[in-house]
TORMARGU-728641 format. One line per 4 residues: their letters; for each residue x, y, z of C-alpha. Coordinates in steps of 0.02 Angstrom, whole numbers, plus 50000, padded with zeros to 5 digits. Layout:
# TORMARGU-728641
A) X/Y/Z ~ ...;
This chain:
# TORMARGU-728641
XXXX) 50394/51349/49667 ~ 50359/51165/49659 ~ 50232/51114/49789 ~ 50353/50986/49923;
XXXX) 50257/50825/49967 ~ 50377/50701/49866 ~ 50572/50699/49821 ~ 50523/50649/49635;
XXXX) 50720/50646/49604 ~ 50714/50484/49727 ~ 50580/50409/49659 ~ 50638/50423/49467;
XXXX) 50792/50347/49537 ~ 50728/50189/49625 ~ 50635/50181/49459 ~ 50781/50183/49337;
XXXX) 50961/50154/49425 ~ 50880/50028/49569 ~ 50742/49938/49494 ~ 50792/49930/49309;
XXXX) 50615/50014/49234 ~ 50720/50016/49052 ~ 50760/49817/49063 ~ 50583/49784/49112;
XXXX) 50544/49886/48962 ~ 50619/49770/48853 ~ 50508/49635/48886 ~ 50379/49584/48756;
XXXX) 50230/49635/48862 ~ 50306/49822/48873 ~ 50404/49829/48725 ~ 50280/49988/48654;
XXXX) 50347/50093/48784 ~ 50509/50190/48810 ~ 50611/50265/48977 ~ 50555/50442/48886;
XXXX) 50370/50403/48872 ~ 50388/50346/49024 ~ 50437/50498/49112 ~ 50338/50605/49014;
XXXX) 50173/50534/49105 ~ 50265/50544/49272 ~ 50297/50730/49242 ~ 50115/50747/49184;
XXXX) 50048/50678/49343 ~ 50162/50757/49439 ~ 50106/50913/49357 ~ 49920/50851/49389;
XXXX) 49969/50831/49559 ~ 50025/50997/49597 ~ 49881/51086/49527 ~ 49744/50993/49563;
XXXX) 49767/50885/49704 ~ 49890/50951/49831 ~ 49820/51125/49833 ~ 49641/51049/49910;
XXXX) 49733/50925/50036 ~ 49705/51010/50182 ~ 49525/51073/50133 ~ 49466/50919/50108;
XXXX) 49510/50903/50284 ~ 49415/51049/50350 ~ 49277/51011/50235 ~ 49252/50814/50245;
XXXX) 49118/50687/50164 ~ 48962/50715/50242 ~ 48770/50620/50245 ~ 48641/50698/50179;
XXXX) 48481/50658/50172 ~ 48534/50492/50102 ~ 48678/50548/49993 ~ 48873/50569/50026;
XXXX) 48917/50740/49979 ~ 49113/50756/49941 ~ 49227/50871/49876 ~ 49206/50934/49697;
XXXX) 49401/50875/49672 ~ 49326/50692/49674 ~ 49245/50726/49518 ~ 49382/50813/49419;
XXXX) 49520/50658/49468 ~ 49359/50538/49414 ~ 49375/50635/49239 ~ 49551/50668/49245;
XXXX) 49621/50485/49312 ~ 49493/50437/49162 ~ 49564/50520/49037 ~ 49759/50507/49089;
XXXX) 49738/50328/49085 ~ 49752/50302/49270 ~ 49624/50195/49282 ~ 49655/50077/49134;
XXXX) 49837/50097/49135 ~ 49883/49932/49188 ~ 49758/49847/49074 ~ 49779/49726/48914;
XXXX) 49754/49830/48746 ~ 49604/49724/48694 ~ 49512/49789/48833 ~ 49555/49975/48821;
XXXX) 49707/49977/48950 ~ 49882/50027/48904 ~ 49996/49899/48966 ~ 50090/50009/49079;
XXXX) 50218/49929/49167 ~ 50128/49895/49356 ~ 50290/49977/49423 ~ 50245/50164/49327;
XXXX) 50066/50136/49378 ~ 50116/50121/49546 ~ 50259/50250/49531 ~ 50102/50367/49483;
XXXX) 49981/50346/49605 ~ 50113/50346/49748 ~ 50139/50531/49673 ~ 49951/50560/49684;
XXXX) 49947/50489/49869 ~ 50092/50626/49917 ~ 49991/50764/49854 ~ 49828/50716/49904;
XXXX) 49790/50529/50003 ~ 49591/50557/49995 ~ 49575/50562/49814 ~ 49677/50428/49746;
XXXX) 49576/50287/49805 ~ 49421/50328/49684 ~ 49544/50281/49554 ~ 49625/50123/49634;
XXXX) 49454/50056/49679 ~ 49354/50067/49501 ~ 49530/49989/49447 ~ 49506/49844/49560;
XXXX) 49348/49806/49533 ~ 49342/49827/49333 ~ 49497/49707/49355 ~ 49378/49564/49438;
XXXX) 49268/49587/49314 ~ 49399/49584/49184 ~ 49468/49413/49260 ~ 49325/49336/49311;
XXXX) 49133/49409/49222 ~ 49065/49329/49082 ~ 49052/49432/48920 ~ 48895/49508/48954;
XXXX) 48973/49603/49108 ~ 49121/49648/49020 ~ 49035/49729/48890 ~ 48920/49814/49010;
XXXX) 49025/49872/49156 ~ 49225/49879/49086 ~ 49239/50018/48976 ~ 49107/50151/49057;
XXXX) 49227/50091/49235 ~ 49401/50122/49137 ~ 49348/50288/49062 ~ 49309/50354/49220;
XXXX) 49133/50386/49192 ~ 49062/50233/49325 ~ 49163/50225/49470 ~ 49178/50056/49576;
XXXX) 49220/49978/49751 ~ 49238/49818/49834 ~ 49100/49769/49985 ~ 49175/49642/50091;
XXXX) 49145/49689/50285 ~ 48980/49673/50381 ~ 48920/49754/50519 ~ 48940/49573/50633;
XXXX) 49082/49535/50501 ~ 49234/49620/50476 ~ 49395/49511/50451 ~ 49313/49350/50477;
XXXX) 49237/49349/50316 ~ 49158/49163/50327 ~ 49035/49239/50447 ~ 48966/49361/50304;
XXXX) 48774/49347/50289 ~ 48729/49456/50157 ~ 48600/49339/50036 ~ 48588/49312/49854;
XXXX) 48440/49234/49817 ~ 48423/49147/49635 ~ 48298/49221/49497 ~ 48243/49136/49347;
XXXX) 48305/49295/49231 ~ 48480/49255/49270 ~ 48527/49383/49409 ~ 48507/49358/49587;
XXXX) 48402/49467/49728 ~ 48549/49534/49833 ~ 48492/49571/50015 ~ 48574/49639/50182;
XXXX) 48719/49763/50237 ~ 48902/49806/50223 ~ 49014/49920/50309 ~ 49175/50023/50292;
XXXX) 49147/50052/50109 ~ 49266/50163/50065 ~ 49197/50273/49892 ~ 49033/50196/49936;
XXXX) 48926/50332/49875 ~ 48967/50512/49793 ~ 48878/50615/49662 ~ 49015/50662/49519;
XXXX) 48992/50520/49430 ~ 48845/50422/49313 ~ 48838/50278/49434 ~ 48940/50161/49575;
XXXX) 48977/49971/49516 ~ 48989/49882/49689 ~ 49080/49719/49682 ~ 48988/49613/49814;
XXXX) 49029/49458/49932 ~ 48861/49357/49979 ~ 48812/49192/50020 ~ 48679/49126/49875;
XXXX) 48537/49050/49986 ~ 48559/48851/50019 ~ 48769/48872/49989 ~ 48895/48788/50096;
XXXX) 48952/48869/50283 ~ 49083/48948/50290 ~ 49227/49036/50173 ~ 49160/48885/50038;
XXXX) 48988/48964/50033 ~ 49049/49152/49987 ~ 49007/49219/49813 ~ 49031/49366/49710;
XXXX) 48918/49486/49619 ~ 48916/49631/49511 ~ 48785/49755/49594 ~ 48777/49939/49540;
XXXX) 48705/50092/49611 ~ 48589/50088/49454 ~ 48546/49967/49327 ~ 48523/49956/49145;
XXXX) 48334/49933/49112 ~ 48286/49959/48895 ~ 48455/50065/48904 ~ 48396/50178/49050;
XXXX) 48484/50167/49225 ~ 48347/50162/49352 ~ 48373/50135/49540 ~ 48443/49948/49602;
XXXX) 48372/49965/49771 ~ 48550/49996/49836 ~ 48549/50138/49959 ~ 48677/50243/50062;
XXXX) 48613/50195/50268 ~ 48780/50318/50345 ~ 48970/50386/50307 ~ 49064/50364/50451;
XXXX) 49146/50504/50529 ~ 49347/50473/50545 ~ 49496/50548/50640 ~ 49582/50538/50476;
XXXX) 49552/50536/50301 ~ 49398/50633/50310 ~ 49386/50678/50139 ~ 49385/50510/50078;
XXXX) 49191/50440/50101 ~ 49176/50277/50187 ~ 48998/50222/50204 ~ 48858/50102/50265;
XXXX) 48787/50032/50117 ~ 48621/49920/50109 ~ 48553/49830/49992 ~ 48375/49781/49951;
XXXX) 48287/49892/50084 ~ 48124/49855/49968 ~ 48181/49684/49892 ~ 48227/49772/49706;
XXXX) 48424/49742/49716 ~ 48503/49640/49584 ~ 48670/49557/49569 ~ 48760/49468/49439;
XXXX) 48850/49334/49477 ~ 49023/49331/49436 ~ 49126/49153/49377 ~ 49058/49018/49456;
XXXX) 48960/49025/49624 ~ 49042/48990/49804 ~ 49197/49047/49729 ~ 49175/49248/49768;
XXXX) 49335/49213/49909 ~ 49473/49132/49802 ~ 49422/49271/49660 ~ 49417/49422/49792;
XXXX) 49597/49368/49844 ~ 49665/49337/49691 ~ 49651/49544/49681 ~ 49701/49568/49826;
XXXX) 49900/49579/49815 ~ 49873/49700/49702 ~ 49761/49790/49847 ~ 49883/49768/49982;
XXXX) 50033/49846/49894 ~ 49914/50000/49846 ~ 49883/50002/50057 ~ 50080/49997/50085;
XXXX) 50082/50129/49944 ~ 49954/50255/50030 ~ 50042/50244/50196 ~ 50250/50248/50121;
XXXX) 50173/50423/50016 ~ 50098/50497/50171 ~ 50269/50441/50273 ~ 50352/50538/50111;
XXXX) 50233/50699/50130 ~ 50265/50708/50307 ~ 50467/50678/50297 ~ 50451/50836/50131;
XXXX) 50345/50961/50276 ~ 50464/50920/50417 ~ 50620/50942/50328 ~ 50566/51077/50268;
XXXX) 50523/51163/50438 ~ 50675/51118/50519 ~ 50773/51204/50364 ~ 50666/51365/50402;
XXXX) 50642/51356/50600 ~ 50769/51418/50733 ~ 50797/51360/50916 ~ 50925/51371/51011;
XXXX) 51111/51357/51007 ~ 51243/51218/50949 ~ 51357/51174/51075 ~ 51530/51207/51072;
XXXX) 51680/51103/51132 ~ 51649/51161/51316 ~ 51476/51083/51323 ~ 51416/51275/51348;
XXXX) 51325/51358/51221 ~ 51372/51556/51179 ~ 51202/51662/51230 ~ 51279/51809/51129;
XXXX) 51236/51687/50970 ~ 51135/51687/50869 ~ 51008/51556/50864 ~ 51046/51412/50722;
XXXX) 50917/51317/50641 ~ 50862/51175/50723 ~ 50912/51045/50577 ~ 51090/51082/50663;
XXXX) 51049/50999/50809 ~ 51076/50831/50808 ~ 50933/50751/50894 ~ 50843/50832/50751;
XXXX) 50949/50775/50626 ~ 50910/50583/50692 ~ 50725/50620/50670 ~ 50740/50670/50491;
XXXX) 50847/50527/50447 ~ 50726/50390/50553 ~ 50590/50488/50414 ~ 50705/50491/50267;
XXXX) 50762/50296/50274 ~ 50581/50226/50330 ~ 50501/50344/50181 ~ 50652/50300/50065;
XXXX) 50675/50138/50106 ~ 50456/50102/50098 ~ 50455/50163/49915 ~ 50608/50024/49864;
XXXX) 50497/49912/49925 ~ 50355/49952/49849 ~ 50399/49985/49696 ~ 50512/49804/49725;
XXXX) 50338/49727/49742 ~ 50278/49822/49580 ~ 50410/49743/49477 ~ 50390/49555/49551;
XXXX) 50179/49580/49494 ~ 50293/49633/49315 ~ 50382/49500/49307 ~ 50270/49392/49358;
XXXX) 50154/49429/49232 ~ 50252/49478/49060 ~ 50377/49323/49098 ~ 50349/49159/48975;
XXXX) 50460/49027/49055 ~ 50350/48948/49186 ~ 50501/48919/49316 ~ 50526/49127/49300;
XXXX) 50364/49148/49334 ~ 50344/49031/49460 ~ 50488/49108/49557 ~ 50419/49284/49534;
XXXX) 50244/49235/49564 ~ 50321/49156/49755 ~ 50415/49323/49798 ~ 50272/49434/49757;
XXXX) 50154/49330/49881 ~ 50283/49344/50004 ~ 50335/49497/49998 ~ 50126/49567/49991;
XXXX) 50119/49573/50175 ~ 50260/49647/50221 ~ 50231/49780/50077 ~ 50072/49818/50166;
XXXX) 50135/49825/50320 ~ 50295/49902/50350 ~ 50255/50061/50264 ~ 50110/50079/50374;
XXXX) 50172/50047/50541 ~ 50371/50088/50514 ~ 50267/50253/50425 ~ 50142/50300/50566;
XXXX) 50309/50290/50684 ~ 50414/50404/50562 ~ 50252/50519/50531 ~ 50240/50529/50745;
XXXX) 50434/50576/50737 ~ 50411/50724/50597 ~ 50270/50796/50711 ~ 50412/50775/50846;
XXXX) 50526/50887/50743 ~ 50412/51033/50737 ~ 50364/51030/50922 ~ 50216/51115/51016;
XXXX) 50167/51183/50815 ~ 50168/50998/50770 ~ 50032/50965/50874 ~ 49937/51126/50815;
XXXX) 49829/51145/50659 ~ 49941/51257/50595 ~ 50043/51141/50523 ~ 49997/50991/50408;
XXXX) 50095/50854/50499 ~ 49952/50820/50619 ~ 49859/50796/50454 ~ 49966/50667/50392;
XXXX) 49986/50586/50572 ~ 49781/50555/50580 ~ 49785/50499/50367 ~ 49898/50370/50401;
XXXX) 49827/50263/50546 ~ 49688/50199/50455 ~ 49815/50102/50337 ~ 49882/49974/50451;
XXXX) 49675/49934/50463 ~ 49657/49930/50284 ~ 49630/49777/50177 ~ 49669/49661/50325;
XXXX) 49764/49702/50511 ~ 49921/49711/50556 ~ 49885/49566/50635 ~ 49812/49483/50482;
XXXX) 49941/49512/50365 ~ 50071/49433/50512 ~ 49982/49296/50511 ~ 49958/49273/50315;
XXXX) 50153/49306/50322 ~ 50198/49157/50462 ~ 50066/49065/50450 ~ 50056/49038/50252;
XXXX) 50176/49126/50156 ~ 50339/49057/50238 ~ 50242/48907/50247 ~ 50206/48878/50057;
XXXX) 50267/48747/49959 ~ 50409/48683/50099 ~ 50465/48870/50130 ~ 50501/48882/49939;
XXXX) 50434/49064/49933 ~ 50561/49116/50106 ~ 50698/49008/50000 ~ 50688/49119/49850;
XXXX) 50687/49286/49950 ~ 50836/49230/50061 ~ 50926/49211/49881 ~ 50882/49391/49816;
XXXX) 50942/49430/49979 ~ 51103/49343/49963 ~ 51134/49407/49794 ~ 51140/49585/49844;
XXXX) 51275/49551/49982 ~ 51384/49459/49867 ~ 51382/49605/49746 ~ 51414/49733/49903;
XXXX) 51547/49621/49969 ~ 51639/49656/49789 ~ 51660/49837/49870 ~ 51753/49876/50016;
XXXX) 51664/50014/50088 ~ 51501/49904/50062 ~ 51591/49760/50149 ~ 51548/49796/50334;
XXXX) 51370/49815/50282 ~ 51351/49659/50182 ~ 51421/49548/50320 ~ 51290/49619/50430;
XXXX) 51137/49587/50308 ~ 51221/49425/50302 ~ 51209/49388/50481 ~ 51042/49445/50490;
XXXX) 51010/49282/50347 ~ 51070/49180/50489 ~ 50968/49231/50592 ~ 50810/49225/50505;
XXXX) 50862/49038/50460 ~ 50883/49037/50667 ~ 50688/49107/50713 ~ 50613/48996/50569;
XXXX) 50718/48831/50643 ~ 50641/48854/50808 ~ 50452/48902/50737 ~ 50437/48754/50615;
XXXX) 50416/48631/50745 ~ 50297/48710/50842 ~ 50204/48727/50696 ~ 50230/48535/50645;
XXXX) 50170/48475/50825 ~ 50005/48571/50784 ~ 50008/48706/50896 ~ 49954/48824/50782;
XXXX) 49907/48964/50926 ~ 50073/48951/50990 ~ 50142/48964/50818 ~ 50075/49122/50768;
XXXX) 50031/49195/50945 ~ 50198/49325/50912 ~ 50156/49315/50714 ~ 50159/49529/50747;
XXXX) 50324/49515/50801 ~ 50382/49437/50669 ~ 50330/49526/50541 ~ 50410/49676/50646;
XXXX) 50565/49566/50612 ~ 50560/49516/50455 ~ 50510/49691/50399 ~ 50662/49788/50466;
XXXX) 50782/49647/50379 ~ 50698/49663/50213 ~ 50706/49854/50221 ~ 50898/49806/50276;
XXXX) 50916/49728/50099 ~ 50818/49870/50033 ~ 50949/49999/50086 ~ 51103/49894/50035;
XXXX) 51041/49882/49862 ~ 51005/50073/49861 ~ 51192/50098/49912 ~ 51248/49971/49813;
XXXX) 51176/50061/49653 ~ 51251/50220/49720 ~ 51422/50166/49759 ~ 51419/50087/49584;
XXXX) 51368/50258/49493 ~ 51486/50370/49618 ~ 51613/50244/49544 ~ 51585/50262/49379;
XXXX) 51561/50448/49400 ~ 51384/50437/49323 ~ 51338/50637/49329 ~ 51148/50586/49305;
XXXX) 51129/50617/49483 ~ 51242/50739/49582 ~ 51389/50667/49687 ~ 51281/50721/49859;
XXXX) 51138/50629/49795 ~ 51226/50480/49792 ~ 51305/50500/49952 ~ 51156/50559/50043;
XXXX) 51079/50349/49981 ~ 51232/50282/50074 ~ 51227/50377/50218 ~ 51048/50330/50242;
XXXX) 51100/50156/50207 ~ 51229/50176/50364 ~ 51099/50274/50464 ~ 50976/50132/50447;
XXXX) 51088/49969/50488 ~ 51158/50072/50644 ~ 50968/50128/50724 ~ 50858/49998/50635;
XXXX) 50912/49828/50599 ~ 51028/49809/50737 ~ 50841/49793/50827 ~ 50806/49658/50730;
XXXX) 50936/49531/50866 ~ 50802/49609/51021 ~ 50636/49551/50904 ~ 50712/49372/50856;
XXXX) 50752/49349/51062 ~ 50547/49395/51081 ~ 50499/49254/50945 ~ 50612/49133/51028;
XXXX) 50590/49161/51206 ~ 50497/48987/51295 ~ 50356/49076/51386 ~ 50201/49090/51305;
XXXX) 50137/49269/51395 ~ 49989/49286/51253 ~ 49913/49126/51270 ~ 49753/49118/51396;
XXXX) 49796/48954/51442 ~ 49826/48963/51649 ~ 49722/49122/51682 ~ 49614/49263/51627;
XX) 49735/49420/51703 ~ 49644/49523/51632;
């Protein structure tokens, strides 16, 4: 029997019926690949999945990343998805063919490693983090680091990560102090510490390309001052790696996601650490965030597969697991029944569903976000692009964040569903519950990505980016409204447009007058709000899709498959985005509780 972490049936239909994978693959860009080559590396990862990463998910727990004697050891498993991911192409999958890659649609890529998370959310990241930082290079390193660095990174062979955090620097990253001090020979002496490196240091592969944010001695304060280098474990000396004087100072030991080695890294204990610079100097920021959407959706990725995982395990319990007795018309139960399984029960029944539409709902957005990067990238006229390029920056921080809060809540309710066991170690939900905290910490706060939401992406260009979303929006209800049973639905969604026009009326003044900390001081809360609406449009689109296909009796998917979208549609506006009138009151309300000005109370 198939191992149960992911309903692959969903996800191959967001992919096909929802998000229109075989349109995208007519564009020029993907035009070498088919909807059956397509799903033939899905199965094969899926297939990967099973065998070789969700059988070690829990051991990897047991047995996590540990410091020794100035090396991480980690689980052998790291090396064989290293080789593996190398040789699958899920490293350079997303890459141009003159470099090696394969052009994969970012929307399969994504598709796959969401599978991967599922199975197994401490190995994936290996992958997604020598992708990222061959990518920099790729974008941004002259040839010489191309040719050095790119293909020994794609294969698998050299694995990579990206050092941005220091120990008296974590989000503010125009306090970083890390030096790069200029040599005649063309690199620079790198020198000082970072933190929270996650894949910092492991043995199963040749060597570890860190991608580096320092300040070159004499440069600007500040964000301006920030460069980027290329500085591996071990460099190329005569066409020998030798020792770079970069060296492994801890791995920190975490509630969650133990397997997955996040370390203190130092470099240039003994003043031998070399970087290369890469593009042009004081511009390591603007480079560093130009990957970063790509980073971000990966986050909201890791957290909507755990959220998946955990809805799979639950479900599954409460299919297996009786308690109790239903009650009859009297309001009595019968003691001479039998017991019934408690999925019949329907307080359970509303935890599952909470799981199944945040987990559901969290992969149409994702892979949403995975086709705007597409589109944005394979489309030629510049207005296209433009408008894709506007929805994918607005959408980022929602993508990162909705999976991993809206998920830690659903994850919290599937532990719920199992009871006392949930909370034993019996059971992998409390697993999943510790994995996913750390992803509403990854690649920027909650609070971070609320702010880049309010405070610049709704912002940008005269609210252009907010104007184009609000139209995707309103597209989808004007094709629901063209079906009855959609109709009540639609005019809700539609509603909920008015009222983001409502929140955003009263903000933009505030934010005109210059009172920028009263602006964003309930950014959080908006981004609460604006993420239940989008998932809002999420759903209706799902249904929509289904309603179509249940009307054109489309026997792809089974007749309860389809239903089962629209129900969850129905389940979602009734317990979800009716919340989203309460969070707009919050935003709008005239006292300023956060602000310290009047008093301390603390």
């Amino acid at each position: 029997m198939a191992a149960q972490y992911i309903d692959f049936l969903t996800l191959k239909y967001l992919l096909d019926k929802v998000h229109g994978l075989p349109s995208l693959l007519q564009l020029e860009r993907y035009q070498d690949h088919n909807m059956e080559s397509m799903e033939l590396f899905l199965d094969a990862v899926k297939e990967f999945s099973d065998r070789e990463l969700f059988p070690f998910f829990r051991e990897m727990d047991q047995f996590p990343a540990e410091f020794r004697e100035g090396e991480v050891m980690v689980h052998k498993q790291v090396g064989v998805i290293m080789k593996k991911g190398g040789e699958m192409g899920l490293i350079c999958g997303p890459f141009d063919y003159e470099i090696g890659g394969l052009q994969l649609p970012f929307i399969v890529h994504t598709a796959a490693m969401y599978v991967m998370d599922a199975a197994n959310n401490h190995l994936p990241g290996h992958l997604t983090l020598t992708l990222g930082a061959a990518e920099l290079i790729t974008h941004f390193g002259n040839s010489d680091l191309k040719e050095t660095y790119i293909s020994k990174m794609l294969s698998g062979e050299w694995g990579g990560t990206m050092c941005l955090t220091e120990p008296d620097a974590g989000s503010s990253l125009s306090d970083i102090t890390t030096k790069a001090i200029p040599q005649q020979k063309g690199y620079h002496l790198i020198k000082g510490q970072k933190i929270f490196i996650s894949g910092g240091d492991y043995p199963y592969v040749e060597n570890i390309v860190h991608l580096v944010l320092a300040r070159i001695e004499g440069a600007p304060a500040g964000t301006k001052g920030i460069s980027l280098f290329v500085v591996p474990k071990l460099r190329l000396e005569g066409g020998e790696l030798v020792k770079n004087d970069v060296s492994t100072l801890a791995d920190f030991e975490k509630m969650g996601q133990r397997g997955f080695a996040t370390t203190h890294l130092g470099f240039g204990d003994h003043n031998n650490c070399r970087g290369w610079l890469v593009g042009e100097a004081h511009q390591g920021l603007k480079y560093m965030f130009q990957m970063m959407n790509d980073a971000r959706i990966g986050v909201g990725r890791g957290a909507g597969a755990i959220a998946m995982a955990a809805y799979q395990a639950s479900l599954a319990y409460a299919r297996e697991r009786t308690q109790g007795r239903k009650l009859r018309s009297s309001g009595k139960k019968d003691p001479m029944e039998k017991p019934c399984l408690i999925i019949e029960h329907p307080d359970v029944r509303r935890m599952l569903l909470l799981q199944k539409t945040i987990a559901e709902g969290s992969l149409g957005l994702i892979l949403l976000a995975a086709k705007y990067h597409d589109l944005a990238l394979a489309k030629k006229d510049s207005e296209t692009k433009k408008k894709y390029e506007y929805l994918l920056e607005i959408i980022t921080p929602i993508v990162k964040t909705y999976p991993s809060e809206a998920g830690a809540r659903a994850v919290s309710n599937g532990l719920q569903v199992l009871g006392g066991y949930g909370f034993c170690s019996d059971y992998i939900l409390q697993q999943y519950y510790r994995d996913i905290r750390i992803y509403s910490i990854y690649e920027g706060t909650t609070g971070i990505q609320s702010q880049d939401l309010l405070g610049r992406k709704v912002l940008m260009d005269n609210g252009k980016a907010l104007e184009f979303l609000l139209n995707e929006i309103h597209t989808t209800i004007t094709e629901a409204i063209a079906m009855d049973s959609l109709i009540p639905y639609a005019k809700i969604l539609g509603d909920k447009i008015k009222l983001i026009q409502e929140v955003t009326a009263y903000l933009m003044p505030i934010a005109k007058q210059g009172d920028y900390e009263r602006f964003l001081a309930d950014a959080t809360v908006f981004m609460e709000f604006m993420g239940n609406l989008v998932l809002g449009w999420v759903w209706l689109d799902i249904a929509l899709k289904a309603e179509s296909d249940l009307r054109a009796k489309d026997k792809t998917y089974s007749t309860p498959f389809y239903q089962s979208k629209i129900h969850a549609m129905k389940f979602y506006f009734k317990y979800k985005l009716i919340k989203t009138n309460a969070l707009a009151d919050i935003i709008m309300h005239k006292d300023g509780l956060t602000l310290k000005a009047g008093g301390d109370y603390f």
